[in-house]
N, C-alpha and C positions, 0 to 999 in steps of 0.2 A: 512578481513572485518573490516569495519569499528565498534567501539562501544562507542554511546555515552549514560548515564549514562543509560546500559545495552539496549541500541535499539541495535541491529544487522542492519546493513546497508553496500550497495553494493556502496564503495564510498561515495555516500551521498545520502540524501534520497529530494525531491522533496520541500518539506521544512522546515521542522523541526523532525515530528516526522514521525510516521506509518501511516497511515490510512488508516494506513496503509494504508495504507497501502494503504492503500487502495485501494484501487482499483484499477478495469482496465476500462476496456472498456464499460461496459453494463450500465454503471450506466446512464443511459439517464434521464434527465430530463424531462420525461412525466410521469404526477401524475396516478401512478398505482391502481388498485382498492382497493377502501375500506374498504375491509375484508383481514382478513390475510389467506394466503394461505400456510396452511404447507405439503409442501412436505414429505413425511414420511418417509426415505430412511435406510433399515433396514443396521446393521451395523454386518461384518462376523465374527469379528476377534475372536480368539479364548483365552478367557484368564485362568488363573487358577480360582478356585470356590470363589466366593465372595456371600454374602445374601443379596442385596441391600433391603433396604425397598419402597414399592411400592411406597409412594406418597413424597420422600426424595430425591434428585438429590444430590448427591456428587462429587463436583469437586476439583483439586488440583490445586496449583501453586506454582513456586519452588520461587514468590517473596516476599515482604512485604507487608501486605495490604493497599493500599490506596482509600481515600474515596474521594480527591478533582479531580476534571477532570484536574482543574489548572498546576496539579503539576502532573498529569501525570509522572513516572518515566521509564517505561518498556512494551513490549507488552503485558508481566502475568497479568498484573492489569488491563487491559482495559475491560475481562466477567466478572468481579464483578463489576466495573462501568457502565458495558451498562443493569447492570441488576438491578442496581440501579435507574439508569436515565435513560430518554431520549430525546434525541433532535428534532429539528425540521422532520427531514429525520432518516431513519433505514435503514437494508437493512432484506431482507428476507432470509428464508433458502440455497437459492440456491446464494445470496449472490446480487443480482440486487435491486436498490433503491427501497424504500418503504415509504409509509407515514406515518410518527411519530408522534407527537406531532399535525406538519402541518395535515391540510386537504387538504388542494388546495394552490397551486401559479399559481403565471403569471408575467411574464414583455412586457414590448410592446420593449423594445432598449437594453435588454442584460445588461444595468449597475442598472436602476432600478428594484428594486423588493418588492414584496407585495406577504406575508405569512401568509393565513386564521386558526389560531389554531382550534381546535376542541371543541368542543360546550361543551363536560363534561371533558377536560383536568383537571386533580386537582392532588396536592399532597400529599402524602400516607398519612396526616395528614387531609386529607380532605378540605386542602385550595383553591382556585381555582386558576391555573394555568394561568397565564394571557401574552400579549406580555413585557409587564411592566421587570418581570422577569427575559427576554431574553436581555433585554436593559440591565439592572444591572450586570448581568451575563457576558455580553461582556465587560464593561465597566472595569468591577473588573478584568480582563484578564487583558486588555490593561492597565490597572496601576498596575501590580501585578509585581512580580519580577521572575517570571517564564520565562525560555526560551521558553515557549511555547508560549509565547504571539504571536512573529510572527507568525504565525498562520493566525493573523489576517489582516496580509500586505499582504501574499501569497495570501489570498483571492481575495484582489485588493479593500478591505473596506475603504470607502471615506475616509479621514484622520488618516489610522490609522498608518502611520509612525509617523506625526507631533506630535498623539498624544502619544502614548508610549516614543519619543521624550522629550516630555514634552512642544513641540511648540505651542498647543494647548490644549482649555482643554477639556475635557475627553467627557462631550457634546457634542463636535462637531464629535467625532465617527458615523461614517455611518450605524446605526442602532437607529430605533427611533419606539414608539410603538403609532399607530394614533388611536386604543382603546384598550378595549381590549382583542381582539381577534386579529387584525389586528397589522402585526408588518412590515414595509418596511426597506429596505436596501438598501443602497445605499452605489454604487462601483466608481472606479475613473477608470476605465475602462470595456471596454464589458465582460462580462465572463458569457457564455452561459452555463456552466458548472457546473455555481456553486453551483445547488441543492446534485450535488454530492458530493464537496466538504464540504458541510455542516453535514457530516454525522460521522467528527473527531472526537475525544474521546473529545475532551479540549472544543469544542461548546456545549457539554452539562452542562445545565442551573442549578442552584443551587439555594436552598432555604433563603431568607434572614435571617431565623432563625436557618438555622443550623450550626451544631457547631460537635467537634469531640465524644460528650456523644452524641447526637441527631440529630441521621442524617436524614432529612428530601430529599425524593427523589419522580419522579414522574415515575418510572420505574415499570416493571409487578411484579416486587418484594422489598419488605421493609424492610431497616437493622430492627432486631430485637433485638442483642446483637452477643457482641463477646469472646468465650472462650479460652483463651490462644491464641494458633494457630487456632481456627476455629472461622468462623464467620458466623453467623446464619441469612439468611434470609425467609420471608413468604412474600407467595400472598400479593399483595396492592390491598385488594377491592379497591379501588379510579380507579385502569388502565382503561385504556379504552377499554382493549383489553381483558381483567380478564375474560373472560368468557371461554378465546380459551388458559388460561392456563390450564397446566395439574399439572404440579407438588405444592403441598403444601407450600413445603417447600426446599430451596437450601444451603446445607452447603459446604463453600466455606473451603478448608483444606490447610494450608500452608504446603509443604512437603521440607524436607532436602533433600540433595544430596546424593544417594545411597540407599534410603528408597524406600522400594516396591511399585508402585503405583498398587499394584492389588487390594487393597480394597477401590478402586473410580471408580465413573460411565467414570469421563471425566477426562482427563490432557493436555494440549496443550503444543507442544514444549518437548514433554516425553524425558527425559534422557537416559532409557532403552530399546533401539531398542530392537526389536525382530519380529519375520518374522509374529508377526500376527499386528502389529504396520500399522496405516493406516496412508497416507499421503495428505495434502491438498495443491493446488498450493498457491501461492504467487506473490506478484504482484511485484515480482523482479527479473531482469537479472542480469545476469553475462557478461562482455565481456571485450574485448580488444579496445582502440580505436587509431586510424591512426590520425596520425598528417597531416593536410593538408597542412603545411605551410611548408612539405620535399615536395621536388621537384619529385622525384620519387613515393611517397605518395600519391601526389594529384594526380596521373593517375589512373584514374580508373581500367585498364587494368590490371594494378600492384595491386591492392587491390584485385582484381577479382581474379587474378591467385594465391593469397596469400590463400584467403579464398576457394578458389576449393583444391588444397593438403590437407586439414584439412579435417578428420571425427571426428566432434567434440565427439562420443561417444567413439571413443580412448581417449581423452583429459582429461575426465571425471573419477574421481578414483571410480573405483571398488568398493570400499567400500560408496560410496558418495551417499544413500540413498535418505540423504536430495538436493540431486540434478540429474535434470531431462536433461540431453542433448537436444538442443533447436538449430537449423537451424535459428531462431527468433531474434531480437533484443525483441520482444514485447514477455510480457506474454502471458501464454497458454489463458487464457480467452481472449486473444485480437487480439490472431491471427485468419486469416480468410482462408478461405479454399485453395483460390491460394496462401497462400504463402508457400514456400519451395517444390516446382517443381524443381526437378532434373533435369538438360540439362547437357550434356556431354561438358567439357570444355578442350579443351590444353592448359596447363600448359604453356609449351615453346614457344610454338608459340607465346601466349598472351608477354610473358618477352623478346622473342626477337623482338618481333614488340616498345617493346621499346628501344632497343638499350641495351638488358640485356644477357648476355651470360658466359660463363663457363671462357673467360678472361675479362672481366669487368662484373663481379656478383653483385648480388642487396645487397648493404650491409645495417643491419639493426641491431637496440640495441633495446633489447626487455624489457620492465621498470617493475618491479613486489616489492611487498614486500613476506618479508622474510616469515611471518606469516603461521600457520597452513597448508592448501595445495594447497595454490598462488607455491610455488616452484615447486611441483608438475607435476603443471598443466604448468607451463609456459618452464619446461624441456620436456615434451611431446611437446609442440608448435616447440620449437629450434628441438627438434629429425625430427618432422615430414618437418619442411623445409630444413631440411639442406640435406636431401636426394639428394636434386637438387645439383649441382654443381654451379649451376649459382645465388646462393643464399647464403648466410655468414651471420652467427647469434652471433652477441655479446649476451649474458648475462646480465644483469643491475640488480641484488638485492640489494632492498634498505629496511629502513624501513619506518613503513608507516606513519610519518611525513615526512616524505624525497619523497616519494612518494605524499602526497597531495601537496607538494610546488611544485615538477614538471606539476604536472598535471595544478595546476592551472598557472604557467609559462611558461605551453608550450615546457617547456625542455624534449623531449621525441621524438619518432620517434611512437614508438608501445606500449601502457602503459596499464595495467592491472585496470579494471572499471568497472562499473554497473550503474545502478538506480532502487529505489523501492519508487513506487507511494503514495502520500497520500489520492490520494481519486481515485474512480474507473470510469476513465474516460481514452479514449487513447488520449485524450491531455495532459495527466499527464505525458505522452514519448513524443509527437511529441514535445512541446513547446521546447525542450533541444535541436531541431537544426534547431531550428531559427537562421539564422545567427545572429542576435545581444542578444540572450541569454544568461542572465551572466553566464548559467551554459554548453555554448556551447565552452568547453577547446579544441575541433581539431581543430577549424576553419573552420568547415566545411560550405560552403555557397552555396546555391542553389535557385536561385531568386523565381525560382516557385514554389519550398517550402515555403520561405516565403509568397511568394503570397498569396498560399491557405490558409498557417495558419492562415494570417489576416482576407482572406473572411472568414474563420470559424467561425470568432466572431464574425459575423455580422447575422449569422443564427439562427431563434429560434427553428426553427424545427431541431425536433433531428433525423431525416430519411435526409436531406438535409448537416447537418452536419457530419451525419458518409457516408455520397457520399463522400465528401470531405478530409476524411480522409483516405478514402480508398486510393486515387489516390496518396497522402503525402504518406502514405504507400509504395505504388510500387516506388514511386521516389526515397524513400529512399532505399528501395532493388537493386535498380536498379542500385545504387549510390557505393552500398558497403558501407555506412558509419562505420559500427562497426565491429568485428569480435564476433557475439554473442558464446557462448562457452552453458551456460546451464541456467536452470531457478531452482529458492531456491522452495523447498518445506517443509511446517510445520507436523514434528511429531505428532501424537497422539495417545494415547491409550483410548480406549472406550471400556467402558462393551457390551457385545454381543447382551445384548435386549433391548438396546437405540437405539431411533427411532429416526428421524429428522434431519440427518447432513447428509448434500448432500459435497460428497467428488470431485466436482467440483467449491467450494465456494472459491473466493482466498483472500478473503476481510479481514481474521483474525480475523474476529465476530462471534462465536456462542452464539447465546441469551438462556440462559435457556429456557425463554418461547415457544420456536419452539420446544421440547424436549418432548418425553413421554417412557415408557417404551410398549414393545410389548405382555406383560400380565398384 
C-alpha cells in the first residue's frame, strides 16, 4: 500500500487525500431533510470493564493533534476536525449526504452553483457565520503551501490551477459570496457530483481569528483546552443542531502504540484486533489490472477465463481481517444487487478459442511489490493459474517506486492496484476508465463507456444519473476490466453502550454528535 504522509492508499487515491474517502455511491446530490436523523445502532462488542462518565465521550487517536483542515496530515485527525468544524455538506450516521452548514442548493448546467447557508450559522464565539468565510477559506487553501490544495482542481473550480500557479490572482478562484448567506461556485467543467465532493476534510471553513491558543470553529463542539495528550472539547451553544446533541462534553486522547484502548468510548483504525473488534467498510479496492496494450490481454475472452480460475476468498490471508474478499471492482456500498451472478464458465475452451493451448501457453509476468502481503497474495494468484498447463506465470517483485513507474509506463502485462475515493459518489470509480483519464494506466477503452460517462455530466437529476451508471457498470463487468481481489475495511473498538454508529457507513466520519450512550 501506498503511504503518503501516513494516508494509507490503494495505489493512489482519487486525488489527494481520503474523503475519504470518501465515499462511494449514495452520496446523491438531492438536498435531504432538515432535521438530523440519528439512527441509533446499538454496538455488541464485548470489552473488559471501563466506568465511562455519562455526559463525556472518550475517543482515542494513535496521531498528533491537528486543528487546521489545510494541513490535514492522516485519516486519525480528520473526528477531532469534523467535530470542530463544519462545512457546507456532512454526512449522516449511515454515512449518505447531509446538510451542513448549506440549507439548500441548486444549479440549472452542472458547472454553476449557488449554496443557501442557514439563517442562524455562527461560530462557537457567537460570530455569524457568513458565505464571505467560505471565500477566504478557499482562497487561503489555494495560496497556502499544502498539498492539499489540489483539492481544489480535482473539484473542476474555475481557475483553480492558474491560480495556485500563481497565473492568476487569487480572486479570480471560482468561489465568490453574492451576500451573505448566498455563496456561488463556479466550475470549468460540468460536475453533477459536486455536493458530494464538498464534504472533504480540507473544505472546512476556518475563522479569520483563529490562531493555535484560540481556536474558533463552527462545529457541534468547541475546542475548550488541551492537556498534554488530551484535548478537551464542550457543546457549541452557537450549532445549529445543539439541541440533538447528547453528549457535554468530548475528550479527544492521543494513545501510543501497545497502550490498552479499553478505557475509551471509541478508537478508529484499533491496533489491537480481537474478536469482539467491529469493522466498517471503506471506500477502497484492491485489484489487479490487465494491460490492454498486450495483444493476448486485450481479449476479453482471455481476461474472462483468467478471472473465472480465481476464488478470490483463497487469495485473501486468513489472517486479513481488515480485508473483505469482493467479486467487485466497486465498493460494498456501491455495489448493486446484480452484480456478482455466478455463470458456469470453461476455462479451456474460452483460451483455446484463442489460439491458447498446453503447446503454445498464455505466457504472463505478474507486477507486484515486495511489501507487507502483496507477495502473498500474488503467490496464491501464480498457484491458482498455473494449475492449467496452458498458462505460465513469471513472477515480477518489485518495489514499490519501481512499481508506480511501471504502472504509470505501462510496463506491465498483470500489475498489482486499487483505488480509494474521495468523496462518496460511483463516479469517484467510473471516471478512472475513461479512456482519456490520466489515471486510466491499462489503456483500457470502450467508446460507450465514454459515451455514458460524458452524458452523466449532463444530468441534474440524481435518479437519471445513477440509470447511467448502472449500464457503465455492467459494461464494465462485462468487459473484465480489473481482477478485483478484496475491499479494505476499518478497525474499531467501541465501548458496548455507545449508540449511533451504523457499521455499514464507509465514509470514515463518525461525528461525535450522532453518538449517545444507551443508559
Amino acid at each position: 500500500m501506498f503511504k503518503l504522509n501516513g494516508f494509507s492508499r490503494a495505489i493512489r487515491k482519487s486525488a489527494v487525500i481520503l474523503g475519504y474517502v470518501l465515499l462511494l455511491s449514495c452520496d446523491n446530490p438531492t438536498p435531504p431533510p432538515a432535521t438530523v436523523a440519528q439512527k441509533e445502532t446499538p454496538i455488541a462488542p464485548e470489552m473488559t470493564e471501563i466506568l465511562p462518565q455519562p455526559g463525556v465521550l472518550t475517543r482515542g487517536i494513535y496521531s498528533n493533534f491537528q486543528f487546521d483542515p489545510h494541513h490535514l496530515e492522516n485519516d486519525q485527525q480528520q473526528a477531532l476536525l469534523h467535530d470542530i468544524f463544519e462545512g457546507l455538506v456532512i454526512y449522516d450516521p449511515q454515512g449518505k449526504l447531509f446538510l451542513g452548514v448549506a440549507e439548500h442548493w441548486e444549479t440549472g448546467d452542472n458547472k454553476n452553483w449557488v449554496f443557501i447557508l442557514r439563517e442562524d450559522a455562527k461560530w462557537s464565539n457567537g460570530d455569524p457565520l457568513t458565505a464571505a468565510d467560505f471565500v477566504r477559506s478557499w482562497r487561503e487553501l489555494a495560496t497556502s503551501q499544502s498539498p492539499l490544495k489540489t483539492y481544489l482542481a480535482f473539484l473542476n473550480l474555475k481557475n483553480a490551477n492558474e491560480v495556485m500557479m500563481g497565473k492568476m490572482p487569487v480572486e479570480k478562484l471560482g468561489i465568490e459570496a453574492l451576500d451573505e448567506r448566498i455563496l456561488r461556485i463556479m466550475l470549468d467543467k460540468k460536475t453533477p457530483y459536486l455536493p458530494a465532493m464538498l464534504a472533504h476534510s480540507v473544505l472546512l471553513p476556518s475563522h479569520p481569528a483563529s490562531d493555535p491558543k484560540k481556536i474558533i470553529g463552527n462545529g457541534a463542539y468547541q475546542f475548550t483546552e488541551q492537556q498534554g495528550d488530551t484535548v478537551i472539547l464542550t457543546r457549541n451553544p452557537y450549532y445549529w443542531g445543539n439541541a440533538n446533541v447528547y453528549f457535554e462534553q468530548v475528550n479527544y486522547r492521543k494513545v501510543t502504540s501497545g497502550e490498552s484502548e479499553n478505557n475509551l468510548d471509541l478508537i478508529e483504525n484499533v491496533q489491537n484486533i480481537t474478536p469482539e473488534t467491529m469493522f466498517l467498510p471503506k471506500l477502497c479496492s484492491y485489484f489487479y489490472e490487465f494491460n490492454f496494450a498486450d495483444p493476448m490481454l486485450a481479449k476479453n475472452e482471455v481476461r474472462k477465463a483468467l478471472r473465472a480460475m480465481l476464488s478470490v476468498r483463497n487469495l485473501v490471508p486468513q489472517d486479513g481481517q481488515r480485508m473483505k474478499a469482493s467479486v467487485s471492482f466497486l465498493p460494498q456500498s456501491m455495489q448493486s444487487e446484480q452484480e456478482g451472478n455466478w455463470e458456469p464458465i470453461l476455462v479451456e475452451n474460452l483460451l483455446q478459442a484463442e489460439g491458447i493451448n498446453d503447446k503454445f501457453p498464455l505466457q504472463l509476468t505478474l507486477t507486484f511489490d515486495q511489501d507487507r502481503f502483496h507477495p502473498q497474495i500474488a503467490q496464491r494468484l501464480i498457484q491458482a493459474w498455473s494449475q492449467s498447463d496452458m498458462i505460465r506465470i513469471h513472477a515480477d517483485p518489485v518495489s514499490w517506486q519501481t512499481l508506480l513507474e511501471k504502472r504509470a509506463g505501462g510496463d506491465f502485462q498483470i500489475i498489482r492496484s486499487g483505488w480509494c475515493a474521495d468523496y462518496n459518489d460511483l463516479s469517484a470509480f467510473l471516471i478512472n476508465f475513461h479512456s482519456k483519464s490520466p489515471d486510466n494506466k491499462s489503456g483500457y477503452a470502450n467508446s460507450e463507456v465514454d459515451r455514458l460517462l460524458e452524458e452523466s455530466t449532463e444530468k441534474i437529476s440524481t435518479q437519471e444519473r445513477g440509470a447511467i451508471y448502472n449500464q457503465i457498470v455492467q459494461l464494465l463487468q462485462n468487459d473484465n476490466v480489473v481482477l478485483p481481489i478484496f475491499q479494505y475495511r476499518t478497525p474499531i473498538s467501541v465501548n458496548p453502550d455507545l449508540l449511533g454508529i451504523d457499521t455499514n457507513n464507509p465514509t470514515g466520519i463518525i461525528y461525535s454528535k450522532d453518538l449517545r450512550r444507551a443508559n
